[in-house]
N, C-alpha and C positions, 0 to 999 in steps of 0.2 A: 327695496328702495321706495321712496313716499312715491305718490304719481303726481303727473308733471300736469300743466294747465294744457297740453297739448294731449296728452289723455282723455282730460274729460272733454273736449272739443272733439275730440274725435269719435265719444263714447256717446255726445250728445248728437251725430251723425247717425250712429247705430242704434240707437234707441228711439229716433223721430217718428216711426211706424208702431211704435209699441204704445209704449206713454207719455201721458200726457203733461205739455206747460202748464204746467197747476197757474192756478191765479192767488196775488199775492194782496190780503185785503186788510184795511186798516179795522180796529176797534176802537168802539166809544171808549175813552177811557178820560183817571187826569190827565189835565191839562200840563203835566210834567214831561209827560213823554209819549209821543206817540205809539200805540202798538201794534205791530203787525201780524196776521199770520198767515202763512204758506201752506196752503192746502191738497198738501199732500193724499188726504182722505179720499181726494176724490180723482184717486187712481184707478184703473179698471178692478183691480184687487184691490184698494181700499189702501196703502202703503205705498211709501217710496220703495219698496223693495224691490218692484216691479224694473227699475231703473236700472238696479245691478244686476240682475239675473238676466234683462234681456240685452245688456252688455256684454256681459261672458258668454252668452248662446253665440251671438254675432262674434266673436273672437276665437271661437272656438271650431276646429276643422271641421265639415260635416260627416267624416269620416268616423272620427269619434263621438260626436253624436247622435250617431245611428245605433249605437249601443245602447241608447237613452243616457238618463241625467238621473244623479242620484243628489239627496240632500239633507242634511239635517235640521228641522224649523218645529218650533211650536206652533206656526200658522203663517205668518207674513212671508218669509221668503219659501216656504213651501206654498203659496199660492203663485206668486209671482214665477217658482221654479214652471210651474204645473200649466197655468196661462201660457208660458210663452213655450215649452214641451209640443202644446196643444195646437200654437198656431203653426212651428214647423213640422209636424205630426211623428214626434218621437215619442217615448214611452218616460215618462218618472216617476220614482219612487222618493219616498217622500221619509225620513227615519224621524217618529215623532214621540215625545214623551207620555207618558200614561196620563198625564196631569192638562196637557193638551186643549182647549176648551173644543166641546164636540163641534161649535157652530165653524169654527175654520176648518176641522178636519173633514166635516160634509160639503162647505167649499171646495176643497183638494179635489175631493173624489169626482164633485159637481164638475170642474174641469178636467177628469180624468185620470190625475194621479192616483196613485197606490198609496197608502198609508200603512206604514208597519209603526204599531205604538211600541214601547217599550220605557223600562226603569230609567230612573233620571240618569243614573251611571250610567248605563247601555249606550245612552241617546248622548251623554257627553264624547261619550268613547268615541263616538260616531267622524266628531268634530274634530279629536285630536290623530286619528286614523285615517281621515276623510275618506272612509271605506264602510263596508255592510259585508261579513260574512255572507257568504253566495250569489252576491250584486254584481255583476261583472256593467257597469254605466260609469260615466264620466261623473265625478262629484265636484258639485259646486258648492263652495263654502260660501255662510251667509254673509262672513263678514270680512273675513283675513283671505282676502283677494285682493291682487292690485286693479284687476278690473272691475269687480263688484263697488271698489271704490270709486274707482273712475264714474261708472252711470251713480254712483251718489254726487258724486263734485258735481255733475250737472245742473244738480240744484244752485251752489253758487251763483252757477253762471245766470242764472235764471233771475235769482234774489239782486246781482250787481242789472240787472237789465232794467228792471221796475223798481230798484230802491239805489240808485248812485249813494250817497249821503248816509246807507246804512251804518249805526254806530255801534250797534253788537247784532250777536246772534246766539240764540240759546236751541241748543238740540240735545235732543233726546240719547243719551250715549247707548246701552244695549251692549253690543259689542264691540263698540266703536267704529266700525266700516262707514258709519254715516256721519259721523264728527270729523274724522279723519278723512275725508273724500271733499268733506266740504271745505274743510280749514285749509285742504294744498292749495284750492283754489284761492280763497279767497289771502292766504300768503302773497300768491304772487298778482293778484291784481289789484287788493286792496288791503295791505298790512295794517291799515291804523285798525281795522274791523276788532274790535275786542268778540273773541268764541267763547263761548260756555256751554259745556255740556252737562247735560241735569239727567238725576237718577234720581228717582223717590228715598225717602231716608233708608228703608227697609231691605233695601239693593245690597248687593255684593259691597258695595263700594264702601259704606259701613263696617263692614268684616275685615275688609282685606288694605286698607289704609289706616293707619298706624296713626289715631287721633282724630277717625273719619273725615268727613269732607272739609271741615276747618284745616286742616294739614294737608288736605292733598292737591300737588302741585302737579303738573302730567305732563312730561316731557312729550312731544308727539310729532307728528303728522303722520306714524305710524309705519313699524317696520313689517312689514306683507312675509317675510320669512321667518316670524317669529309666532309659529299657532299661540292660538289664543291670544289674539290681539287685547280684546278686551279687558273690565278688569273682571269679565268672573276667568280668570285664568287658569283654568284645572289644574295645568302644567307642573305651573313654578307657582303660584300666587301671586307673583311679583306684581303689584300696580305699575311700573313705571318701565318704559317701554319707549328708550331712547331713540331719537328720529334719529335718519343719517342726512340729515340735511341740515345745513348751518342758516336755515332761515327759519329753523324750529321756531316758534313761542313757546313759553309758559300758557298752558291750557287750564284756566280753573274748570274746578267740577265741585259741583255745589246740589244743594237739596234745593225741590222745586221751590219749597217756601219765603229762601232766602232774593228770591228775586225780587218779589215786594219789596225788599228794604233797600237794594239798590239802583232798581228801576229809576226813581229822578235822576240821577246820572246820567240816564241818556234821552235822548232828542227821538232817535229812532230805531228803533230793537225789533227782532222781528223770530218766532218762535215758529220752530217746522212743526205741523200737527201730522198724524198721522193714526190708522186706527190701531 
């Protein structure tokens, strides 16, 4: 099921002690349209990840997370698993790709996690099994959670506080948890919001849509029992991954480029940064 605007209200409860209301700041730009951006960055780990991970720690029994917390991340939600690991003082493990940049994975360790590198396959496997061979910890998915989306929608709520009037929003898609977290929200408190979610040209998204991003249409707000939410989909490939909600939109996704060319179009747009 997509998550509901009482979700992320409630996930913006449980995450108020973790991280932080980024601040939402205008750019010089033309005078066509205003730009904004939401500065994610400057989360204690550097990412809105930090928002999901310490939403599923807070939802999660503490019985089972006395086993510790297992994860698969090339660096952002294994920091954010590992930060918040840290502040209730459990153990994570962290399952990361060999290709991995070293500065996040001496991060991880800097707050405590364990890092196991491994081949891109291994470390996919990881995602679709949400398991580790001899890991006996509760694993948290970075992205095909209903709660990891919930502490992403909290952004919404954030973006409708300081921007009423907002007339798009472009995010960063990845694996979707963060597109889809923020689009339920902003569904249902403010539909006219045109969302876009942006992937550089060189992304899955190229691959596995049938006439790239000019064709691809993305049914969404995302079904949470369907691994591999996103579109690098190991599974099936399948790009499109129909909501069960009949307040669905049509989600464009588009290459970073193409936003230059429709930018006049809007008045006030506002782009999630993150590192």
């Amino acid at each position: 099921m997509p998550i509901t605007l009482a979700q992320a209200q409630e996930a913006r409860r449980n995450i108020a002690s973790v991280a932080l209301r980024t601040p939402l700041i205008r750019c010089n730009g033309d005078e066509s349209a205003n730009l904004y951006l939401k500065l994610e960055n400057l989360q204690p780990i550097g990412s809105f990840k930090i928002r999901g991970a310490a939403n599923v720690m807070a939802r999660t029994p503490h019985e089972r997370l006395r086993r510790g917390v297992l994860t698969a991340s090339a660096g952002n939600m294994a920091q954010g698993v590992a930060f918040c690991a840290r502040r209730i003082g459990v153990s994570a493990t962290i399952i990361a790709p060999d290709t991995a940049p070293a500065t996040k994975i001496r991060a991880v360790e800097r707050m405590g996690g364990r890092v196991i590198k491994v081949p891109f396959a291994e470390w996919w496997r990881t995602f679709e099994t949400r398991s580790y061979p001899g890991i006996d910890a509760t694993f948290i998915h970075a992205f095909d959670d209903p709660d990891v989306m919930a502490g992403n929608g909290t952004i919404a709520l954030e973006l409708l506080e300081d921007l009423p009037d907002v007339d798009a929003v472009v995010i960063p898609w990845g694996g979707g948890g963060l597109s889809c977290g923020i689009a339920a929200v902003l569904r249902e408190l403010a539909p006219r919001v045109r969302i876009y979610a942006a992937e550089i040209e060189t992304a899955d998204i190229e691959r596995t849509v049938p006439g790239g991003r000019h064709a691809l249409r993305k049914t969404f707000i995302g079904n949470a029992d369907r691994r591999g939410l996103g579109m690098r989909n190991a599974a099936s490939g399948d790009a499109e991954h129909e909501c069960q909600s009949d307040r669905a939109e049509r989600m464009r996704a588009t290459a970073v480029e193409q936003f230059s060319l429709c930018k006049r179009a809007w008045r006030n747009a506002v782009f999630l940064i993150h590192d």
